[in-house]
C-alpha positions as CSV (number, residue, x, y, z in Angstrom):
1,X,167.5,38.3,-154.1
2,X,168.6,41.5,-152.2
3,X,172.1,40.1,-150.9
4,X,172.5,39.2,-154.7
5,X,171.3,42.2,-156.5
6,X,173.9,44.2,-153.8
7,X,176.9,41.9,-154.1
8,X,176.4,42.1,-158.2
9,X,176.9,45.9,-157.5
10,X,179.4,45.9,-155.2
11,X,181.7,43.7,-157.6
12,X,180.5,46.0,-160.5
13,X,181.7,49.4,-158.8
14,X,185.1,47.6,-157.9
15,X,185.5,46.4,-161.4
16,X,184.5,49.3,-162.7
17,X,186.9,51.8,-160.4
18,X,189.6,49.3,-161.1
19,X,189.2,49.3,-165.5
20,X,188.7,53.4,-165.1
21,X,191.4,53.7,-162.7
22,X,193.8,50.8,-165.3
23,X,192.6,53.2,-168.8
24,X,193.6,56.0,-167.0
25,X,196.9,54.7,-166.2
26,X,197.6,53.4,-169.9
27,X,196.1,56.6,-171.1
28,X,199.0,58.5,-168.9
29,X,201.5,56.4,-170.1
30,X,200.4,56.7,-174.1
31,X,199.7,52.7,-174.3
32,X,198.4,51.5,-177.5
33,X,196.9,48.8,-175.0
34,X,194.3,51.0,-174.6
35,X,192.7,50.2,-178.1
36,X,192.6,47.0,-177.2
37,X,188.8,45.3,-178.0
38,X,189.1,44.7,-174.6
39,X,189.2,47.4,-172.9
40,X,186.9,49.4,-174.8
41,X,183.8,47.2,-174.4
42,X,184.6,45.7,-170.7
43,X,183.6,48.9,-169.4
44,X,180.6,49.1,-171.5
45,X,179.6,45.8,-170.1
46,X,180.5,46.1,-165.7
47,X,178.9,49.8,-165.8
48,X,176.0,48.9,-167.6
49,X,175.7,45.6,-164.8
50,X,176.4,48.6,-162.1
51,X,173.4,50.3,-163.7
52,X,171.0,47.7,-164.0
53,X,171.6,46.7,-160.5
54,X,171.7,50.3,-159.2
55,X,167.8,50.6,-160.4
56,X,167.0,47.2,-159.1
57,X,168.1,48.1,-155.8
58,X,166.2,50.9,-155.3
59,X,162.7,49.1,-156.7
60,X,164.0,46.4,-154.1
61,X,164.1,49.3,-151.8
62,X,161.8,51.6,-152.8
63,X,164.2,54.3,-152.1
64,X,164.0,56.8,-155.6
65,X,166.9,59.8,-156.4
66,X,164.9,63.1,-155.2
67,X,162.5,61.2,-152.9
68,X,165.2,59.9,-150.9
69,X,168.3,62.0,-150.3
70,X,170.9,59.3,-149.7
71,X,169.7,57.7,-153.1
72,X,170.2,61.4,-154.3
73,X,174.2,61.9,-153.3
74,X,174.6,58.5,-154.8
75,X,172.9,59.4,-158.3
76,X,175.1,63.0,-158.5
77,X,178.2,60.9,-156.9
78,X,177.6,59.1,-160.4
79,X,177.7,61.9,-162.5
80,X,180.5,63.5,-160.7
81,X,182.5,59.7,-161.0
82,X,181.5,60.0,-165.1
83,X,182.1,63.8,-165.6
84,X,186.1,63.2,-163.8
85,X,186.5,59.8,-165.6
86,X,186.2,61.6,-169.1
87,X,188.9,63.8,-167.7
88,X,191.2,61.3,-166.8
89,X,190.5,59.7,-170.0
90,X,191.0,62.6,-172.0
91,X,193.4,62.9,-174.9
92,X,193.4,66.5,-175.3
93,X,194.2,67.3,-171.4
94,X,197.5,67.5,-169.8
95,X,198.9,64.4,-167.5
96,X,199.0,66.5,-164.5
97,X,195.0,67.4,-165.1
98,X,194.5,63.6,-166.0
99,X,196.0,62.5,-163.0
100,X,193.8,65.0,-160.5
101,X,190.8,63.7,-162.3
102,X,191.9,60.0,-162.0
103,X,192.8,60.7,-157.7
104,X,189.3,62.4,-157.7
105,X,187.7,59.5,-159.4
106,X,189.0,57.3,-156.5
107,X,187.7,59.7,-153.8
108,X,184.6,60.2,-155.2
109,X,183.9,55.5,-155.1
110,X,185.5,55.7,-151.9
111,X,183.0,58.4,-150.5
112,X,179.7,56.8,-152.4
113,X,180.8,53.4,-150.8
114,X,181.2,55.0,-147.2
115,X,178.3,56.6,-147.8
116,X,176.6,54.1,-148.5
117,X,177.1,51.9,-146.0
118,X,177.1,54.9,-142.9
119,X,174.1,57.1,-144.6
120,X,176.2,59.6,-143.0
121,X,176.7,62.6,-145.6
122,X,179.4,64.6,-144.0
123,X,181.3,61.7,-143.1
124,X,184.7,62.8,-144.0
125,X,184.6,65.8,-141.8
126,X,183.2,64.2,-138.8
């Protein structure tokens, strides 16, 4: 049930970096593709899956947000991934703005998956 429960999650992040990272692009561009039915509920859908499986990992675990401080950088690494994906999302910013918000949005998966798999929080200056 773990292996399944954490390849679920893994495929959820990647979908979900990969429709935040594809809005952001259309939003740059000014697509009307971004209206599309699709696109507003698939994300609704893969980030509530990355969610769901998020929690059931850590009952799996029994590893809680401010018990256990890896669970902890992953939980604010979520916020931070939501707070910069409204930016890059956001009508009423400019493109360049948009754009910085979209690269952090990449950074910020990329970190939370090394992370993740090192435990190692200063990874990217060691």
């Amino acid at each position: 049930m773990y292996q399944l429960l954490l390849s679920s999650h893994i495929l959820a992040a990647l979908l979900s970096l990969g429709l935040l990272v594809g809005r952001g692009l259309l939003a740059y561009r000014g697509s009307p593709l971004l209206g599309h039915r699709l696109l507003q509920v698939a994300p609704r859908v893969v980030d509530t899956v990355l969610l769901v499986t998020a929690v059931a990992l850590m009952v799996t675990i029994s590893q809680y947000p401010f018990v256990d401080g890896w669970v902890t950088v992953k939980l604010l690494g979520l916020i931070l991934y939501i707070a910069l994906g409204v930016v890059a999302l956001g009508r009423d910013r400019s493109p360049r703005v948009r754009t910085l918000a979209l690269v952090g949005v990449v950074l910020v998966i990329g970190y939370l998956y090394a992370y993740s798999v090192t435990r190692q929080p200063l990874l990217i200056l060691g």
